[in-house]
N, C-alpha and C positions, 0 to 999 in steps of 0.2 A: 504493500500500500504506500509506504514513504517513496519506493520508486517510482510509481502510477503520479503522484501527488509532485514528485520532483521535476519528471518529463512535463506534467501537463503546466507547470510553474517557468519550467525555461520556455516550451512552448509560446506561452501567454508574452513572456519577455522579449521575444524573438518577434512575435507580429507585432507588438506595441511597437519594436523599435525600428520597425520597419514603416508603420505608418508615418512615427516622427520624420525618418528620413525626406520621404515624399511631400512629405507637405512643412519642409523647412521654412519657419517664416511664416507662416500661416497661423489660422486660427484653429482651434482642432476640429476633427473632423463633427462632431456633436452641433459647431457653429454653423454647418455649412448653408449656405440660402439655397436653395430650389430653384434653379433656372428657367424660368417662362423662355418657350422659343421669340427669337427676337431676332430682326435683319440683320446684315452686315455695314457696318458704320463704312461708307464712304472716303478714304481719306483723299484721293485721289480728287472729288467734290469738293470737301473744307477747304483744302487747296486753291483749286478753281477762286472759292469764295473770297479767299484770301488773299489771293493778285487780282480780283476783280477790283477789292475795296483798295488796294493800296494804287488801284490805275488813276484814281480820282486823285490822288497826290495827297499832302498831310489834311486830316478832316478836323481840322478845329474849332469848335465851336461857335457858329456865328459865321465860318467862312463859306463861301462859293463854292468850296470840294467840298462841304461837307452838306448842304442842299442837295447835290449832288447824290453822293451819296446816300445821303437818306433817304431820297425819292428810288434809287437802284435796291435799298434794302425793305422798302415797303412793296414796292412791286414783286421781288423776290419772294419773301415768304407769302404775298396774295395767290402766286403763280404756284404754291407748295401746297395751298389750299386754309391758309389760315384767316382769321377774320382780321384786321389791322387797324388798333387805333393811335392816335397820334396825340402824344400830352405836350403841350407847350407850356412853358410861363418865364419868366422872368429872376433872373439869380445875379449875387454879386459878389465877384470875384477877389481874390485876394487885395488888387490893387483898389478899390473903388468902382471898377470897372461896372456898368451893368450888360449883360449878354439875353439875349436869347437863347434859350435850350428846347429840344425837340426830344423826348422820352418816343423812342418806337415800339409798341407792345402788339403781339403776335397771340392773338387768340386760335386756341385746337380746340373744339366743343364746347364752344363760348354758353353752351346755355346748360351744362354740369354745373353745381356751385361745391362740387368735390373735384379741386384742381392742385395741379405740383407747378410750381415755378423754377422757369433757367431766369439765368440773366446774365448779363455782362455789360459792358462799357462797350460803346463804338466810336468816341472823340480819340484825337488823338494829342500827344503833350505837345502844345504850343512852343517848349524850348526843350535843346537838348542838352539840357544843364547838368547831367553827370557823364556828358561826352570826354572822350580825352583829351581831347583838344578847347581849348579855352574857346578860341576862336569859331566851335559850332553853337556857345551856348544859349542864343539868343535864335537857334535855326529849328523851325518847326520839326518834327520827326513823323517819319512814315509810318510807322507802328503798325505793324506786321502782326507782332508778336501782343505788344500792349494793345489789346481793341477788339484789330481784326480776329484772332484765332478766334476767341471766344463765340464771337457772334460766326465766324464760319462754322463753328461746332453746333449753336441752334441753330442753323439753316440745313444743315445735315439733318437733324434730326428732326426737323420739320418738313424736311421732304419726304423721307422713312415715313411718317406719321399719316402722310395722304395715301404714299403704298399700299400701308397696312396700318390700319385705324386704330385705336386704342376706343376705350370706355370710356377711360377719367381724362378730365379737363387740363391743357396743357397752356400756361402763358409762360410767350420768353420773351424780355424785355431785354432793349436795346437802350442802355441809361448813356444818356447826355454828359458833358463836362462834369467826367472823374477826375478827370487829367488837368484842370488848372490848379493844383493847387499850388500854392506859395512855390517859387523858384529858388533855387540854392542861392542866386546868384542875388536874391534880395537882401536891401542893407538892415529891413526889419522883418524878423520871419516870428515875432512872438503871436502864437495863437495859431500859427500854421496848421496845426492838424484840423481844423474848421473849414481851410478853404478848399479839401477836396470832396468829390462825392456829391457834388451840387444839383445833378440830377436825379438821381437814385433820394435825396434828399427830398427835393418835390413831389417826387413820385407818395415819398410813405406819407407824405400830409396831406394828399389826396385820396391815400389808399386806408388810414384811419377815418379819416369822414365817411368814406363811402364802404366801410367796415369789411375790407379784405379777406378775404379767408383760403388760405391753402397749407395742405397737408405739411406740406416744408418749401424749402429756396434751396437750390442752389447756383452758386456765383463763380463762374467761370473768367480767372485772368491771366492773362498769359502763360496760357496752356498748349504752347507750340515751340519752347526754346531749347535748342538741340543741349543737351545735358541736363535738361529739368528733372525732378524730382517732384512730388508733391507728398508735404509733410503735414501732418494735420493742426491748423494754423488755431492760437490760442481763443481766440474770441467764439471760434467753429464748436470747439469744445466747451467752452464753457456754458453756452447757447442753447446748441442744438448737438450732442452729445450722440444720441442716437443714429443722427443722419450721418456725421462722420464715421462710426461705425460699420452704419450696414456698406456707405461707398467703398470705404476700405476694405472691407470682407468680400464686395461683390471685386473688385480689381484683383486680391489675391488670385480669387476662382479664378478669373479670364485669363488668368497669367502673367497682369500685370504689375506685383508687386514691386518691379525695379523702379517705377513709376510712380507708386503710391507705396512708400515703406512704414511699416509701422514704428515711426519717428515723428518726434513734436516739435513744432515749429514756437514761435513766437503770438505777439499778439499785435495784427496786422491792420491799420484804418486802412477800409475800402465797402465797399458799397452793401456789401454783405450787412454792416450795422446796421444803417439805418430800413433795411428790411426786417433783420430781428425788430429793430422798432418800431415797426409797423404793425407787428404782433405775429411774423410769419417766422417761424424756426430754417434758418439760412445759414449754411456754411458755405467757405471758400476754397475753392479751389486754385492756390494758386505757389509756385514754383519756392522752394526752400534750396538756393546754393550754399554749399559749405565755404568753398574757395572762393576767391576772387574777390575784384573790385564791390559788388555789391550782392547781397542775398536774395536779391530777383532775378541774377543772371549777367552775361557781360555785354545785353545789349540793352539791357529797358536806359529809357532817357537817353539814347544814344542815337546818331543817326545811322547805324549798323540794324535799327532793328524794320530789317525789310524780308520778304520774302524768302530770299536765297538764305536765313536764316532763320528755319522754321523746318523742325524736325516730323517728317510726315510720323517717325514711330511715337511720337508724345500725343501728336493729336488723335492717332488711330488708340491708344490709352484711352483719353479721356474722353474723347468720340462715342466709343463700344462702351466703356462702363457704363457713361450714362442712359446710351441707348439699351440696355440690360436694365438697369435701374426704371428705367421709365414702363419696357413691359411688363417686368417685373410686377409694376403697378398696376396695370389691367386699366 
């Protein structure tokens, strides 16, 4: 009997140690989500999406490329089959400045009032104030990577969605001047962290009045820089706890844990807050570098960040989770 009981003991030791192996990094196998069949994320599309926006030249808020634009990204997702409506109002900027902002918001079964929210930023940064060279820092930037990925990753997934239809109610918002906040190069930056997020800001003071309700957010920002990483960023967790969780769990499954490591980042102002403030549980997806000049990568605020820098494997990452995460949700 002690030999029956010994064998059946190494045994038991031997397949547990086996499963750890396989699923190094992971969550165990008791965690694992159930995979609803679901398309294949496009990257080759986001792409497309992504030198289409950066053809209009830097979209800064208030400018002529960025009309432009806007009117190429409302047509886009109407063409994808989503309902489209347009928030404007009035913000003011670090310097006094007053602008005009344009929120683009992308309705899928606008008449569910059981809906999941994307979002991201489509402005792009008016200077390229952590350029290396002194002499760009007053030069608008093309923002490939800051802007456009994200909103290429909802147009992916809102073309997917007319394919093959879901149940529940999908909005992805296209937020307005994220991007002017306070410039390095200002001689008074006290109170800086106020003047980004000016649209995503409007949006929640219209989305409390009008008493917004969806299941969670999530906040898509430069989700296409070749070496990215996505770390789960501190404000995501403290927030919305859950959501970072199941995204992270579902990335391991797909394979993509190089991508999304179960590592903690900092705590990040971006548009993701003032969602949470709205009363919508939102986390961020957005890049954690160890090395380098800065911990968004070596091209955000730079005029490097164009196209030709823009990793098809990080977008087809955050592309496919989400697009899992969304049928996931039926």
């Amino acid at each position: 009997m002690k030999r029956v009981i010994f064998w059946l003991s190494a045994i038991i030791i031997l397949l547990l140690t086996s499963c750890d192996g396989q699923n190094k990094g992971k969550r165990p196998i008791s965690d694992t989500i159930a995979l609803s069949s679901c398309p294949d994320f496009s990257v080759s599309n986001a792409m497309l999406y992504i030198k289409e926006q950066c053809e209009f030249g830097p979209r800064v808020t208030g400018s002529n490329a960025s009309r432009q634009c806007g009117d190429y990204l409302v047509e886009r997702f109407k063409e994808f089959g989503a309902t489209v409506e347009e928030q404007t109002g009035d913000v003011t900027i670090w310097d006094g400045t007053k602008l005009s902002v344009r929120n683009i918001i992308a309705h899928i079964n606008p008449s569910n009032p059981d809906r999941i929210l994307l979002c991201a930023h489509w402005d792009s940064r008016p200077w390229a104030d952590n350029d290396p060279d002194e002499a760009n820092h007053h030069t608008p930037i093309l923002a490939a990577n800051d802007g456009a990925s994200g909103v290429a990753v909802m147009l992916e997934i809102c073309r997917l969605l007319q394919e093959r239809p879901v149940l529940v109610g999908v909005d992805m918002i296209c937020f307005d001047a994220e991007d002017l906040g306070t410039p390095q190069w200002a001689e008074d930056r006290n109170g800086s962290s106020d003047t980004w997020c000016l649209g995503s800001k409007l949006w929640a003071e219209r989305a409390r009045t009008d008493n917004y309700k969806a299941r969670f957010g999530i906040l898509l920002d430069m989700v296409g820089g070749y070496g990215a990483s996505f770390s789960r960023e501190g404000v995501s967790k403290q927030l919305a706890l859950p959501i970072v969780n199941r995204v992270w769990q579902l990335a391991g499954q797909l394979g993509y844990r190089q991508f999304f490591p179960l590592t903690d980042a900092g705590y990040i102002t971006d548009d993701h807050i003032n969602v949470n403030d709205a009363g919508v549980p939102c986390i961020d997806i957005i890049p954690y570098y160890t090395d380098g000049p800065s911990s968004f990568g070596p091209t955000w605020h730079t005029l490097k960040d164009t196209p030709e820098n823009i990793d098809p494997n990080v977008l087809e990452a955050v592309g496919q989770t989400l697009t899992q995460l969304i049928y996931n949700e039926h």
